[in-house]
mmCIF file of the N, C-alpha and C atoms, coordinates in Angstrom:
data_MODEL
# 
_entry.id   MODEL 
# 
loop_
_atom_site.group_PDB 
_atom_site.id 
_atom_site.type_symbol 
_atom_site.label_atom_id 
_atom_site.label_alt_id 
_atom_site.label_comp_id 
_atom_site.label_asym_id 
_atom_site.label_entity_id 
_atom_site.label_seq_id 
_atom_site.pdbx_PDB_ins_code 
_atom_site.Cartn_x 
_atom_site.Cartn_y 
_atom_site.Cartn_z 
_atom_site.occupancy 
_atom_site.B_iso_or_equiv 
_atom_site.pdbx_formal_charge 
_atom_site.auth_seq_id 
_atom_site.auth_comp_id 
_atom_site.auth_asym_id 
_atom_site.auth_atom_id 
_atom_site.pdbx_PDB_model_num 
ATOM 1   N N  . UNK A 1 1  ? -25.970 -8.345 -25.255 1.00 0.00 ? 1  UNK A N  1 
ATOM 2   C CA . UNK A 1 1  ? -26.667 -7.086 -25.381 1.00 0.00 ? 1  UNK A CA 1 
ATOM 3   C C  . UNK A 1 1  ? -25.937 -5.987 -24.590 1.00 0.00 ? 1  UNK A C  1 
ATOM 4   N N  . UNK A 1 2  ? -25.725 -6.314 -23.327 1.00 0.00 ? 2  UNK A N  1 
ATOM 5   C CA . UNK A 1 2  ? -24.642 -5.604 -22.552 1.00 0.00 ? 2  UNK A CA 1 
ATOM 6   C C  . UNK A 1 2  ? -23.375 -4.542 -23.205 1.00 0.00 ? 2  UNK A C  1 
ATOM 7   N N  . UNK A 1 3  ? -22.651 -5.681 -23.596 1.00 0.00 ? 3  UNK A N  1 
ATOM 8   C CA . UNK A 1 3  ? -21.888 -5.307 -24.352 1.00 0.00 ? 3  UNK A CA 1 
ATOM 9   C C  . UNK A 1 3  ? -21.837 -4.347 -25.304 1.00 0.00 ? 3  UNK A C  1 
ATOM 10  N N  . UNK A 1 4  ? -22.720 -4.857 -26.382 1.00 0.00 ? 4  UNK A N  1 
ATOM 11  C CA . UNK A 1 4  ? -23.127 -3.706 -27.583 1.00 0.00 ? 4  UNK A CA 1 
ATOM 12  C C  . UNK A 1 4  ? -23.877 -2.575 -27.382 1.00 0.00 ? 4  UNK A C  1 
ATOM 13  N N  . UNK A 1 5  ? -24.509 -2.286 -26.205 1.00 0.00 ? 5  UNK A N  1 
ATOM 14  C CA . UNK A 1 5  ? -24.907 -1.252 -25.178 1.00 0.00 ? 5  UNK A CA 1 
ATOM 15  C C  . UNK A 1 5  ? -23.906 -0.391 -24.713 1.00 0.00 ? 5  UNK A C  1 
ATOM 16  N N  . UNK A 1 6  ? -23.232 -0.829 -23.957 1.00 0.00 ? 6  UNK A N  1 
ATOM 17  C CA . UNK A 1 6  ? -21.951 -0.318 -23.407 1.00 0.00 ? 6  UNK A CA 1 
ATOM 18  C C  . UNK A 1 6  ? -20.500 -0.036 -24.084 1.00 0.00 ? 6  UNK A C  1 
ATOM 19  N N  . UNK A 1 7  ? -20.333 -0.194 -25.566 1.00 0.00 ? 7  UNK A N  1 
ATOM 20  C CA . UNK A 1 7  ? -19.516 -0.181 -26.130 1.00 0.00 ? 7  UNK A CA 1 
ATOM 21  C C  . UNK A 1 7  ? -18.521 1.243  -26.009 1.00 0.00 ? 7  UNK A C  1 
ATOM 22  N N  . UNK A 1 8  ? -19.450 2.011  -26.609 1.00 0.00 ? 8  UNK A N  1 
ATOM 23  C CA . UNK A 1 8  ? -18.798 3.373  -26.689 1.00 0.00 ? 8  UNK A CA 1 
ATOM 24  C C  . UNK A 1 8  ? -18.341 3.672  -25.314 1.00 0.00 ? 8  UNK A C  1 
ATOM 25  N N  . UNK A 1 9  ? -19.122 3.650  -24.112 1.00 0.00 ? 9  UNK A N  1 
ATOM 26  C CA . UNK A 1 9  ? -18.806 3.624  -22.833 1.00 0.00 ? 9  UNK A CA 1 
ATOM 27  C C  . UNK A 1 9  ? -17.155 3.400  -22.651 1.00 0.00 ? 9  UNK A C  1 
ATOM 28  N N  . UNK A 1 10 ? -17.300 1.961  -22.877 1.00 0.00 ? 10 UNK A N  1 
ATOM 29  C CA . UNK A 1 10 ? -16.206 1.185  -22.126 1.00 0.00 ? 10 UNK A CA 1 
ATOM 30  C C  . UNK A 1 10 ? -14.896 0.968  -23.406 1.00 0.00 ? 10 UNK A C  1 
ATOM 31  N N  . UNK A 1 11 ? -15.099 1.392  -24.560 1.00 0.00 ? 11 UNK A N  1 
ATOM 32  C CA . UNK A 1 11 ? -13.877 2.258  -25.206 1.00 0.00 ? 11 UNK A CA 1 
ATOM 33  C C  . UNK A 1 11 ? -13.584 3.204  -25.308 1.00 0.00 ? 11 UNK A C  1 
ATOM 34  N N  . UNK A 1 12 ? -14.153 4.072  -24.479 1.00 0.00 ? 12 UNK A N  1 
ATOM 35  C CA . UNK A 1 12 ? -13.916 5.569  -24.281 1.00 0.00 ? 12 UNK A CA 1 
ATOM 36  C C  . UNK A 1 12 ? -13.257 5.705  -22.622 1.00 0.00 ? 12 UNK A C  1 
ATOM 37  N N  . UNK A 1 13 ? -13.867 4.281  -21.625 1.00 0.00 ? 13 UNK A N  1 
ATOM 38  C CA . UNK A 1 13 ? -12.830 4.549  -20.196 1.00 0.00 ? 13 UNK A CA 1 
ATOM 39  C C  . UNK A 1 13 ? -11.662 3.741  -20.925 1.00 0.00 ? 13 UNK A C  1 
ATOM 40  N N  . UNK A 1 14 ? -11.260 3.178  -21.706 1.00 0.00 ? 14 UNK A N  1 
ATOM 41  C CA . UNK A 1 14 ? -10.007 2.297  -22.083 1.00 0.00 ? 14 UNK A CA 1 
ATOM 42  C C  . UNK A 1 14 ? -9.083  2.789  -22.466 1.00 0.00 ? 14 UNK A C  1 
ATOM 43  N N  . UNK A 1 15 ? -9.722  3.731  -23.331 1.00 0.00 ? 15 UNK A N  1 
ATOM 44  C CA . UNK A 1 15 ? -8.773  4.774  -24.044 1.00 0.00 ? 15 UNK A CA 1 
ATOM 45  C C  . UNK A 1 15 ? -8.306  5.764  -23.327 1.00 0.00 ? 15 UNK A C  1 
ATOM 46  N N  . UNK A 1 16 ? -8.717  6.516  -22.090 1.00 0.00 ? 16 UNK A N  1 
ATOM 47  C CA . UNK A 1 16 ? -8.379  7.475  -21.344 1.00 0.00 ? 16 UNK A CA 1 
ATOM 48  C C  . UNK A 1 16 ? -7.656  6.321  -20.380 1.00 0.00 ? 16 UNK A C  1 
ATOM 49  N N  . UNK A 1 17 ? -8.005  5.621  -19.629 1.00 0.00 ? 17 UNK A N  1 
ATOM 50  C CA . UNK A 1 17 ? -6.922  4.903  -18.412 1.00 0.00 ? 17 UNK A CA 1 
ATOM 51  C C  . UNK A 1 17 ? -5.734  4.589  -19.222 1.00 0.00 ? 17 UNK A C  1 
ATOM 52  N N  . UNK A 1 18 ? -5.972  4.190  -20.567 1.00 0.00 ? 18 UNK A N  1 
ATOM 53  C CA . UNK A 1 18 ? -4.694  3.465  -21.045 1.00 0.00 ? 18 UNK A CA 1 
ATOM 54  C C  . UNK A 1 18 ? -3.610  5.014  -21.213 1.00 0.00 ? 18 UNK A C  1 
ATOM 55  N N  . UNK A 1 19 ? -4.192  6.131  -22.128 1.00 0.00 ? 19 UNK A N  1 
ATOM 56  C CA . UNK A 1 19 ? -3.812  7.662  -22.060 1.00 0.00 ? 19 UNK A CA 1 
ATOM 57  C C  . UNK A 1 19 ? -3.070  7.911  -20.767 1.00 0.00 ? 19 UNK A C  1 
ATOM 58  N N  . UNK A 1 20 ? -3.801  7.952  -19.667 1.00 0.00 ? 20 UNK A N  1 
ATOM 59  C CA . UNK A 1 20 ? -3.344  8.590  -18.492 1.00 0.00 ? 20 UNK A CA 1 
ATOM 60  C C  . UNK A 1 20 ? -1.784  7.823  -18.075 1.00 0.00 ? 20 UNK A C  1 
ATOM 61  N N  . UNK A 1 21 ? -2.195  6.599  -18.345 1.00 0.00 ? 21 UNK A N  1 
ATOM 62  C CA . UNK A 1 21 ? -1.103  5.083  -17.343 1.00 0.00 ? 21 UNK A CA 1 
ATOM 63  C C  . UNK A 1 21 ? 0.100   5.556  -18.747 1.00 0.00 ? 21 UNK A C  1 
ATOM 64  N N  . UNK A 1 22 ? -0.210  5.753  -19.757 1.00 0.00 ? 22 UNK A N  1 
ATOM 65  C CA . UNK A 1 22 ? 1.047   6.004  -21.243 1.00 0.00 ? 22 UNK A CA 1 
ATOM 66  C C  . UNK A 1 22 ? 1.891   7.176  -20.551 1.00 0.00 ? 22 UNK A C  1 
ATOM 67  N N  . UNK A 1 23 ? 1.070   8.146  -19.928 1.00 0.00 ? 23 UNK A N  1 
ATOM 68  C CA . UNK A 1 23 ? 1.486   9.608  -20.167 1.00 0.00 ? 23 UNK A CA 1 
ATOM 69  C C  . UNK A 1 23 ? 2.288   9.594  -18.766 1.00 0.00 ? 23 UNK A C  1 
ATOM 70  N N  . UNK A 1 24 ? 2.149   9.028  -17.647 1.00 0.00 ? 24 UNK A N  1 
ATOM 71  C CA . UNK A 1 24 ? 3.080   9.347  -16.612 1.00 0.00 ? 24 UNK A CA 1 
ATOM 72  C C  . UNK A 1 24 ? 4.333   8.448  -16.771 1.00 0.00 ? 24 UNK A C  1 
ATOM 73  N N  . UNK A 1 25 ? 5.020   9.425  -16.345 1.00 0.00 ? 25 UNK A N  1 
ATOM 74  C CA . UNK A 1 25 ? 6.343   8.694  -16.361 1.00 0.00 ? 25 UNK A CA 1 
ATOM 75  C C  . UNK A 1 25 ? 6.796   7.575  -15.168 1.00 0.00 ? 25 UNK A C  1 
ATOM 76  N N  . UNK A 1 26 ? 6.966   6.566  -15.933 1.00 0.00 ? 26 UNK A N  1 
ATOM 77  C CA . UNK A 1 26 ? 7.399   5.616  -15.083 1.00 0.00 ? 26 UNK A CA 1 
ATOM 78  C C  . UNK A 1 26 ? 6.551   4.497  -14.906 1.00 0.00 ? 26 UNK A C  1 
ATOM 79  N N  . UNK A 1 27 ? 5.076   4.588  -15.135 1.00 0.00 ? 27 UNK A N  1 
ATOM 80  C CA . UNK A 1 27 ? 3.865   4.001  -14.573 1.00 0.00 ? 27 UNK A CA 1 
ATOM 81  C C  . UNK A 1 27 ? 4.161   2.714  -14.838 1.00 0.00 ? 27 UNK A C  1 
ATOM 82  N N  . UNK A 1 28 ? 4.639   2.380  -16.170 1.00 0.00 ? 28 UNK A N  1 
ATOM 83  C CA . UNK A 1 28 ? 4.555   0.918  -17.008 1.00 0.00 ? 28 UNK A CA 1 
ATOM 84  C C  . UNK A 1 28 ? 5.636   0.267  -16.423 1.00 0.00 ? 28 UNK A C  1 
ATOM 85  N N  . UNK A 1 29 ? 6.564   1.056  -15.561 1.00 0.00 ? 29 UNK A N  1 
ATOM 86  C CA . UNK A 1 29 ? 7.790   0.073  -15.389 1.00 0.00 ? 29 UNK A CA 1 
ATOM 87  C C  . UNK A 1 29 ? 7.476   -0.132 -13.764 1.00 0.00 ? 29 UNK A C  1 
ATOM 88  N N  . UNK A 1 30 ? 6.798   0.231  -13.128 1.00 0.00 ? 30 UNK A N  1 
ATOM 89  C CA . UNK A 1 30 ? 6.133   0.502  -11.818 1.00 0.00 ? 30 UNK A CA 1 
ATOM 90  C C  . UNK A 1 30 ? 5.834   -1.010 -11.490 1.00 0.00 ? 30 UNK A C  1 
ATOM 91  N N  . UNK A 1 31 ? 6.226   -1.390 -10.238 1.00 0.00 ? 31 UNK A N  1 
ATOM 92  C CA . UNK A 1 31 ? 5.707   -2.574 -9.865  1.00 0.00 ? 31 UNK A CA 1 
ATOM 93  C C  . UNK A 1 31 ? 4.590   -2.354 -8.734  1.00 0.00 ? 31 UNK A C  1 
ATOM 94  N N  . UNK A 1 32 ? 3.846   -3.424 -8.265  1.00 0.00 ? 32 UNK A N  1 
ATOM 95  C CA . UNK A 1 32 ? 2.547   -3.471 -6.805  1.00 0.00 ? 32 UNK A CA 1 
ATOM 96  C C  . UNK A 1 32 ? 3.583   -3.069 -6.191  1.00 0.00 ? 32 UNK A C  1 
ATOM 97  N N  . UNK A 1 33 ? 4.217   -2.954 -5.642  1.00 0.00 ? 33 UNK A N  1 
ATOM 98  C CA . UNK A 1 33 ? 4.937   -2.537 -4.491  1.00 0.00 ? 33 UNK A CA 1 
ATOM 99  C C  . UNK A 1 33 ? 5.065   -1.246 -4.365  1.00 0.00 ? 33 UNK A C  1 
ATOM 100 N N  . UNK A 1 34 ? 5.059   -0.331 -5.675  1.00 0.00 ? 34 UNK A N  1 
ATOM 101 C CA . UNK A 1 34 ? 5.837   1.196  -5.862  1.00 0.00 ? 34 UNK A CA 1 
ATOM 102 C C  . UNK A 1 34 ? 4.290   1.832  -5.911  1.00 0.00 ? 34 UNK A C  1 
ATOM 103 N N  . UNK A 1 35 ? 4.605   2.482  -5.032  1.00 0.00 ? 35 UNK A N  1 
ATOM 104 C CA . UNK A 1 35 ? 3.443   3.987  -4.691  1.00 0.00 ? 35 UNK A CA 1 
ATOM 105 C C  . UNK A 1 35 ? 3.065   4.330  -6.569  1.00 0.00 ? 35 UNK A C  1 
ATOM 106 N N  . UNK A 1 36 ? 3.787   4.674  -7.207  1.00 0.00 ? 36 UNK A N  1 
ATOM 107 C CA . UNK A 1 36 ? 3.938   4.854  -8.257  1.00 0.00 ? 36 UNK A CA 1 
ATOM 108 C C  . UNK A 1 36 ? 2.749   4.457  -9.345  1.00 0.00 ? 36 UNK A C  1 
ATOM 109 N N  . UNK A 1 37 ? 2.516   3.385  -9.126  1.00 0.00 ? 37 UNK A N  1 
ATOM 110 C CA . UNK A 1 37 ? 1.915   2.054  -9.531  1.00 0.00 ? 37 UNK A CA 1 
ATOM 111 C C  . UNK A 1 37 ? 0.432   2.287  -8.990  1.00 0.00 ? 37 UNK A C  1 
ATOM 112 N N  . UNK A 1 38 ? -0.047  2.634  -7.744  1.00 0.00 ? 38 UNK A N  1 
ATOM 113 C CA . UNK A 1 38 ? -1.148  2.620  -7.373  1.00 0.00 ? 38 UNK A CA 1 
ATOM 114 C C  . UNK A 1 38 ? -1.561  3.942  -7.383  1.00 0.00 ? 38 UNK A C  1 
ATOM 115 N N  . UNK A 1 39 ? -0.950  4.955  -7.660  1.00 0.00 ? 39 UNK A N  1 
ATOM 116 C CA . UNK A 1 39 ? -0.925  6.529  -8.123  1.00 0.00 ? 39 UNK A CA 1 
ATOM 117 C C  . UNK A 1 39 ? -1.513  6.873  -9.150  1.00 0.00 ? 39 UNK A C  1 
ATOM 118 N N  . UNK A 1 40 ? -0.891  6.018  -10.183 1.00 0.00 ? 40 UNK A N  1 
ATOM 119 C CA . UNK A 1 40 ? -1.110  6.545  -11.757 1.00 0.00 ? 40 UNK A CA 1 
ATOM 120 C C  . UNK A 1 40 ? -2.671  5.494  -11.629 1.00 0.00 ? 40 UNK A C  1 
ATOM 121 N N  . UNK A 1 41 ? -2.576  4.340  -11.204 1.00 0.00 ? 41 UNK A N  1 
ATOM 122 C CA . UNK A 1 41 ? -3.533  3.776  -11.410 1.00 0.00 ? 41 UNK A CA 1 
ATOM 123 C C  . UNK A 1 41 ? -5.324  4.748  -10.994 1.00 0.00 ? 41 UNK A C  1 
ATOM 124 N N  . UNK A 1 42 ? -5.193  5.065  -9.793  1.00 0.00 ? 42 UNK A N  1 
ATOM 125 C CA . UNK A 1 42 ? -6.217  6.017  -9.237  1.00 0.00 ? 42 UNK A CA 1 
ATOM 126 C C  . UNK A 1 42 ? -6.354  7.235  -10.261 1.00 0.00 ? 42 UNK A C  1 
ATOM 127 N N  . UNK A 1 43 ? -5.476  7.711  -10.681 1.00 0.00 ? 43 UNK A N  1 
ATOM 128 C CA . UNK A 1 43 ? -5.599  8.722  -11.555 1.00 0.00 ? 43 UNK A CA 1 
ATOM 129 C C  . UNK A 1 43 ? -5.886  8.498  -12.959 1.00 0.00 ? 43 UNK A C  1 
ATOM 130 N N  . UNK A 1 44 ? -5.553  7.514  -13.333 1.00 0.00 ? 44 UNK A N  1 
ATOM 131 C CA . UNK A 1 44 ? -6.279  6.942  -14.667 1.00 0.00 ? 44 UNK A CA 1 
ATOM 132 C C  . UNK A 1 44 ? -7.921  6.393  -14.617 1.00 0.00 ? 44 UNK A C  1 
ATOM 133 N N  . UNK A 1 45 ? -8.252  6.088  -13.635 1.00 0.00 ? 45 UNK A N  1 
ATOM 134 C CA . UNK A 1 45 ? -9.116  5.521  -13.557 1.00 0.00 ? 45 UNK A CA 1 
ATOM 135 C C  . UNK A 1 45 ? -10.288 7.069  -13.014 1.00 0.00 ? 45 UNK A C  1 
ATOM 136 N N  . UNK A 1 46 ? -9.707  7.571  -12.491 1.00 0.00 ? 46 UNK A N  1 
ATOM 137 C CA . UNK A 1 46 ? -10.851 9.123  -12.325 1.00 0.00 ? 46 UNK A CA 1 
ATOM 138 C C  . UNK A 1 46 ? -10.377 9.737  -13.644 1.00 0.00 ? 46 UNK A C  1 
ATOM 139 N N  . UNK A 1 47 ? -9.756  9.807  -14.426 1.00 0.00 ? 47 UNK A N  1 
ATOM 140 C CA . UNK A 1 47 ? -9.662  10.582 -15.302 1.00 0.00 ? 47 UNK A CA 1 
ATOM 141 C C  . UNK A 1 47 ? -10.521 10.021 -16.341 1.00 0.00 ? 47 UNK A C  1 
ATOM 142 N N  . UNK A 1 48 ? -10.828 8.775  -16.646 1.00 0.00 ? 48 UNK A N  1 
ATOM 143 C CA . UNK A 1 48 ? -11.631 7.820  -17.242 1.00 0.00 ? 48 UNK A CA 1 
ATOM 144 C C  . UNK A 1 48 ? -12.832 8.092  -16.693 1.00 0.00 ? 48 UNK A C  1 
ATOM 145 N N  . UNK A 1 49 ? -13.569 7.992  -15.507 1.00 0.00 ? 49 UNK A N  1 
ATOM 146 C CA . UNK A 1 49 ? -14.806 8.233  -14.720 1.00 0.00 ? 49 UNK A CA 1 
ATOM 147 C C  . UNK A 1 49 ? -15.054 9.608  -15.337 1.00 0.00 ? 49 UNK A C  1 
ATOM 148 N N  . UNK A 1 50 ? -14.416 10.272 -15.003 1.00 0.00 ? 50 UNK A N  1 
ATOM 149 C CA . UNK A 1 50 ? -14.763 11.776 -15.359 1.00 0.00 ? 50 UNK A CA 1 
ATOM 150 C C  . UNK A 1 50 ? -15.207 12.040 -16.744 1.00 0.00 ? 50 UNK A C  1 
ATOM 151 N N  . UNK A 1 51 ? -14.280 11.780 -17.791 1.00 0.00 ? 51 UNK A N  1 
ATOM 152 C CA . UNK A 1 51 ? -14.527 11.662 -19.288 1.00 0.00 ? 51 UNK A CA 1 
ATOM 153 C C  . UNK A 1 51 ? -15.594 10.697 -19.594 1.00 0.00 ? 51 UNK A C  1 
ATOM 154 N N  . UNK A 1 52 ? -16.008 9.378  -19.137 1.00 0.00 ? 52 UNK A N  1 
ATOM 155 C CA . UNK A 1 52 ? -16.566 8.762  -19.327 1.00 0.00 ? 52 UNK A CA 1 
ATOM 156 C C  . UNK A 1 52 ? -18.491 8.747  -18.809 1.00 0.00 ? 52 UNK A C  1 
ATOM 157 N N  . UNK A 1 53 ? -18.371 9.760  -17.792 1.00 0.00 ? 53 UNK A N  1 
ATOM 158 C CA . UNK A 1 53 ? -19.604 9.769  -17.627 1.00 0.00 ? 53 UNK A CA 1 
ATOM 159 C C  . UNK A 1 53 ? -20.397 10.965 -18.856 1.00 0.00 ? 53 UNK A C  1 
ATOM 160 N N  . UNK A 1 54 ? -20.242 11.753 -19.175 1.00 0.00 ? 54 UNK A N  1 
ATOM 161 C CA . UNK A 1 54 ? -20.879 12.872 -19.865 1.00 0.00 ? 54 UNK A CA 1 
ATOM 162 C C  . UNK A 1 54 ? -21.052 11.752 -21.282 1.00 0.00 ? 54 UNK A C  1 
ATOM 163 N N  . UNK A 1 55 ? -19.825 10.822 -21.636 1.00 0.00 ? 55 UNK A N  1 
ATOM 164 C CA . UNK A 1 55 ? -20.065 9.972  -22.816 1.00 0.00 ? 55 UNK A CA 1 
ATOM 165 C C  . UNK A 1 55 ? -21.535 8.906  -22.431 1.00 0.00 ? 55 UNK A C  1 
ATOM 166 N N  . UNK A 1 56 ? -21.429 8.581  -21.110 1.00 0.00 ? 56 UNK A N  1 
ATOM 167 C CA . UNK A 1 56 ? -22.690 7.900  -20.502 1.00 0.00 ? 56 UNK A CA 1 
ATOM 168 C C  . UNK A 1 56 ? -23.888 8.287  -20.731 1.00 0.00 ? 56 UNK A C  1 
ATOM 169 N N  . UNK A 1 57 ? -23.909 9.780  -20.061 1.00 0.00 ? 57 UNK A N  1 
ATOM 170 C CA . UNK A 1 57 ? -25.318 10.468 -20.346 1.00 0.00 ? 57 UNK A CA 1 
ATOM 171 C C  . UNK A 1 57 ? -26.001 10.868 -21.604 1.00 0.00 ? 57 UNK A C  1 
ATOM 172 N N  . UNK A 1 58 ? -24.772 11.101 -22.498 1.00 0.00 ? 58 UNK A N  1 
ATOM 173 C CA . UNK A 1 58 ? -25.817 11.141 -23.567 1.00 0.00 ? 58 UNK A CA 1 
ATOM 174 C C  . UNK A 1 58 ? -26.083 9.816  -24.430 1.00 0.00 ? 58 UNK A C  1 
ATOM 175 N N  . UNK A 1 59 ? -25.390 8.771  -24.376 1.00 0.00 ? 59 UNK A N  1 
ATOM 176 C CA . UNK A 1 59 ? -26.016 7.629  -24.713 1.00 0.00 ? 59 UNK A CA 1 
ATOM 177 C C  . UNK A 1 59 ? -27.304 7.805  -24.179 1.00 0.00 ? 59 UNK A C  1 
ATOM 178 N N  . UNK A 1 60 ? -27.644 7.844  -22.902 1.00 0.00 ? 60 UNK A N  1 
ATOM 179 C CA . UNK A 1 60 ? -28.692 7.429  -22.031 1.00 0.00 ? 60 UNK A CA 1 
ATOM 180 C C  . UNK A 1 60 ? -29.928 8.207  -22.865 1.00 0.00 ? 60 UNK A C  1 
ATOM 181 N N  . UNK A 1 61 ? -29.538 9.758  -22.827 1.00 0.00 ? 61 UNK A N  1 
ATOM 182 C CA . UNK A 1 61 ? -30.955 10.821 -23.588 1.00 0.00 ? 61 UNK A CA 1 
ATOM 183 C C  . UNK A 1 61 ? -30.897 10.453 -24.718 1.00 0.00 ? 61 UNK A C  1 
ATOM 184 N N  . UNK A 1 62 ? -30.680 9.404  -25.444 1.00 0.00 ? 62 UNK A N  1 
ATOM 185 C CA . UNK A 1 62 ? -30.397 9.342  -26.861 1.00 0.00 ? 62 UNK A CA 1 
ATOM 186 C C  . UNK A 1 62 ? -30.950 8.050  -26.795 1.00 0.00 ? 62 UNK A C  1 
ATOM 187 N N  . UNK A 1 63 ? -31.416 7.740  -25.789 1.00 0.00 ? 63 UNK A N  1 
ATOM 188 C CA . UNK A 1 63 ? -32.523 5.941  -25.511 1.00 0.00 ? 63 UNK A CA 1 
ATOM 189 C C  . UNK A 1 63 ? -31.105 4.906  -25.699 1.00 0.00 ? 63 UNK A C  1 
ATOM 190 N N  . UNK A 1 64 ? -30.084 4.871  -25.889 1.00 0.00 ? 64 UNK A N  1 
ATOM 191 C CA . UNK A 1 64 ? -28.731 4.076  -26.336 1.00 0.00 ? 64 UNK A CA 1 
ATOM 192 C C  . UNK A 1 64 ? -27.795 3.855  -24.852 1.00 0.00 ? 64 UNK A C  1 
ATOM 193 N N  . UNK A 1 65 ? -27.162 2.877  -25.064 1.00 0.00 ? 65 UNK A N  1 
ATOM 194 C CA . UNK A 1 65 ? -25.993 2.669  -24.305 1.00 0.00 ? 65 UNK A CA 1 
ATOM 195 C C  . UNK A 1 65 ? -26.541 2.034  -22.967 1.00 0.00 ? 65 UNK A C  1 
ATOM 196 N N  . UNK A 1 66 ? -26.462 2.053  -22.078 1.00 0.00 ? 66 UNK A N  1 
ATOM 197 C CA . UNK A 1 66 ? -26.861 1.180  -21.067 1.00 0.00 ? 66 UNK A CA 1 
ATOM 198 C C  . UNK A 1 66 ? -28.375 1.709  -20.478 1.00 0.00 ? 66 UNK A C  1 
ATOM 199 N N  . UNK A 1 67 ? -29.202 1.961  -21.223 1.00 0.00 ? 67 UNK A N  1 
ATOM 200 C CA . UNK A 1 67 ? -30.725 2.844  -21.449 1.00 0.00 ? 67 UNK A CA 1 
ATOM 201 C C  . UNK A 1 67 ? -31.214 1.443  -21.971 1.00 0.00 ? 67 UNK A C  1 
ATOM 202 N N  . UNK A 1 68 ? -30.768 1.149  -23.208 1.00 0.00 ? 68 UNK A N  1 
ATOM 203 C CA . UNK A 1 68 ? -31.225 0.019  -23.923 1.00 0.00 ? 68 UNK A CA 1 
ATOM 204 C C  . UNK A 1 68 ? -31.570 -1.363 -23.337 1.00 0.00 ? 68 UNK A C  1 
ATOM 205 N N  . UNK A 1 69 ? -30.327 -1.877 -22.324 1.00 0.00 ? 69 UNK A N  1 
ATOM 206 C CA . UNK A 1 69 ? -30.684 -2.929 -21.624 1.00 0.00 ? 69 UNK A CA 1 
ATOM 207 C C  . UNK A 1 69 ? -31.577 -3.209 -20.512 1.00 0.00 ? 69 UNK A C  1 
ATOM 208 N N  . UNK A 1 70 ? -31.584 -2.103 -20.093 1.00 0.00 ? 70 UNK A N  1 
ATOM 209 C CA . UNK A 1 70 ? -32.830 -1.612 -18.829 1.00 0.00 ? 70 UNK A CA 1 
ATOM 210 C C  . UNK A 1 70 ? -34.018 -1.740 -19.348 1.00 0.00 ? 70 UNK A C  1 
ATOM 211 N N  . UNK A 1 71 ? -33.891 -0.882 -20.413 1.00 0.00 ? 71 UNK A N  1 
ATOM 212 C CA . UNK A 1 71 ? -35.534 -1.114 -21.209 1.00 0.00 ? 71 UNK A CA 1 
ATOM 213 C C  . UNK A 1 71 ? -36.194 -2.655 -21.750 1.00 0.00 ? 71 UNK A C  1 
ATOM 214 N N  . UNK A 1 72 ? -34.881 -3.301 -21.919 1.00 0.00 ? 72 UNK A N  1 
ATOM 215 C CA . UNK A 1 72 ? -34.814 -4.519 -22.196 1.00 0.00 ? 72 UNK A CA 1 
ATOM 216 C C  . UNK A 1 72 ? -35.996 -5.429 -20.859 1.00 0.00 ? 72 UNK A C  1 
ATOM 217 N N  . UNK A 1 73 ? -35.371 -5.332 -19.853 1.00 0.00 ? 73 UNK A N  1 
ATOM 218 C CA . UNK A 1 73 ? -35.432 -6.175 -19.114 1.00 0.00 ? 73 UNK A CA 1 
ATOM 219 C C  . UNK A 1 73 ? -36.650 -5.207 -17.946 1.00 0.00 ? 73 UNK A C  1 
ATOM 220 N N  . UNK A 1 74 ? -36.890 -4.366 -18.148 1.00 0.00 ? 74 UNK A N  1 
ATOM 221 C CA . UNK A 1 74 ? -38.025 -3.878 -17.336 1.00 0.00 ? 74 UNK A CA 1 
ATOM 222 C C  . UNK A 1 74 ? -39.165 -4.659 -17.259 1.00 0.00 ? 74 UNK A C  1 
ATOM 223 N N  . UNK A 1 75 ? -39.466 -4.642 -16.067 1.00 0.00 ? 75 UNK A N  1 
ATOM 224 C CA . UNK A 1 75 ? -40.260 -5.107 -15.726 1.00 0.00 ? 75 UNK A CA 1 
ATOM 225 C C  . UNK A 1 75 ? -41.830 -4.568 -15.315 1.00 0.00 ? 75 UNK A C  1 
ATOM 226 N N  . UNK A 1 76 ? -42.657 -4.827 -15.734 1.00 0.00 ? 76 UNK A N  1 
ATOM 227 C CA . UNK A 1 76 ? -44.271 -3.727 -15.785 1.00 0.00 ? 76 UNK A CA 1 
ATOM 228 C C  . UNK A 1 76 ? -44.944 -4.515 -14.573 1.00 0.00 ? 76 UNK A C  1 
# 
């Protein structure tokens, strides 16, 4: 249920981290060791957070996306 809740979510941060990590130069050839590497990574990953929450919220006002599983499992 998770999953099919969270879909749009979590192909919409995939698609931007993977975007961000494509678009700098160097990132893919970057090893743990190279600043480089843990750079692009932080920045893909807020650039994803950022894009990805407004995709969050309106799942949520729309009763969808991780709204659904909560409602699921609430407890009265």
């Amino acid at each position: 249920m998770a999953l099919a809740a969270d879909s749009l979510s979590i192909l919409t941060m995939e698609v931007m981290d993977n975007a961000v990590i494509l678009t700098v130069p160097g990132a893919m050839e970057a090893g743990l060791a190279d600043v480089l590497f843990w750079g692009s990574l932080v920045l893909s990953l807020v650039v994803a957070f950022v894009v990805t929450v407004p995709v969050n919220r309106a799942l949520i006002r729309r009763g969808k996306g991780h709204a659904v599983a909560h409602a699921v499992h609430q407890h009265h």
